[in-house]
C-alpha positions as CSV (number, residue, x, y, z in Angstrom):
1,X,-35.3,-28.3,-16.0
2,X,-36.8,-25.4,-17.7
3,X,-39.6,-23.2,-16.4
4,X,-41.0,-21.2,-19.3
5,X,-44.0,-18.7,-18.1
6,X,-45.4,-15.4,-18.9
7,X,-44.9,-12.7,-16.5
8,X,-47.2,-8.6,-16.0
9,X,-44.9,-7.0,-13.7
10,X,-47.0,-4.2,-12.2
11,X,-43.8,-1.9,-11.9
12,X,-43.5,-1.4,-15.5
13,X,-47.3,-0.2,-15.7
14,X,-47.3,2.7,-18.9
15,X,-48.3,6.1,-18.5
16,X,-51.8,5.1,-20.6
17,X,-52.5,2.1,-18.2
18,X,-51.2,-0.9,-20.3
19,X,-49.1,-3.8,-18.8
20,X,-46.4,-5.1,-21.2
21,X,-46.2,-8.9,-21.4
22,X,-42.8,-10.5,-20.9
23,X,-41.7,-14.3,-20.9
24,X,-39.6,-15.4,-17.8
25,X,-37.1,-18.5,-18.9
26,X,-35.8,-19.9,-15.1
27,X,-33.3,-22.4,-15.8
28,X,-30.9,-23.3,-12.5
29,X,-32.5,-20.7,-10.3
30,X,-31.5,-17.9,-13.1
31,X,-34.1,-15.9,-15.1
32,X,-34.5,-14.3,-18.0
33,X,-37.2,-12.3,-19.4
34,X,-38.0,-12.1,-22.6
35,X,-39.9,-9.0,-24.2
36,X,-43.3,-9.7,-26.3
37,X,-45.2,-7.7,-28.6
38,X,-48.0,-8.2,-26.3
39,X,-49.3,-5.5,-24.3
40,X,-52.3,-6.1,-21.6
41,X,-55.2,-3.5,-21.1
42,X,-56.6,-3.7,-16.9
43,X,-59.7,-4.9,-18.9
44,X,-57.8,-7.5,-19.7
45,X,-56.3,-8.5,-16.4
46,X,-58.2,-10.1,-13.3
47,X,-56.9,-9.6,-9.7
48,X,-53.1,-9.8,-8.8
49,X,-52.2,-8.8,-13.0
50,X,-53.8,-12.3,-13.9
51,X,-54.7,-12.6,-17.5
52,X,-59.0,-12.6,-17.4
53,X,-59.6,-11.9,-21.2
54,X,-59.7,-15.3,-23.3
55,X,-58.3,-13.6,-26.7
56,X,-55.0,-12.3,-24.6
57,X,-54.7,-15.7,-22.6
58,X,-54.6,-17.5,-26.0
59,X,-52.2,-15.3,-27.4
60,X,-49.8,-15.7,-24.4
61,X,-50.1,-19.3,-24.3
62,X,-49.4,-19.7,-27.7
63,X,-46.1,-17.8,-27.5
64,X,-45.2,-20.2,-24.2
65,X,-46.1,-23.2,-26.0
66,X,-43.8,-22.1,-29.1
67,X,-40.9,-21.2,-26.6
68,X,-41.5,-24.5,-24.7
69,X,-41.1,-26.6,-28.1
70,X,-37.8,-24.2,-28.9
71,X,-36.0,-25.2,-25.9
């Protein structure tokens, strides 16, 4: 079965603050990440780099819910 979710990895934080957002595709115990266009402010994020802010959620589970229908 295929896990499709999106993924802030705090690691890759940017000089200016901002989180990019990636999309992890597990599939037999083997991810893959996927880059977005999506890039999270810390005003966007609640505790532990989850997504707070309704406008980025929808965005993001948009995107999972196109990838989800691809596969």
């Amino acid at each position: 079965m295929i896990t499709v979710q999106y993924v802030i990895l705090k690691h890759q934080q940017r000089k200016d603050g901002t989180y990019p957002v990636k999309i992890r595709v597990t599939y037999k115990r083997k991810s893959r990440y996927l880059a977005t266009n999506l890039i999270a402010r810390p005003s966007d994020l609640g505790r532990g780099l989850t997504v707070k802010s309704p406008t980025l959620a929808n965005k993001v589970n948009t995107l999972v819910m196109k990838i989800q229908d691809i596969v």
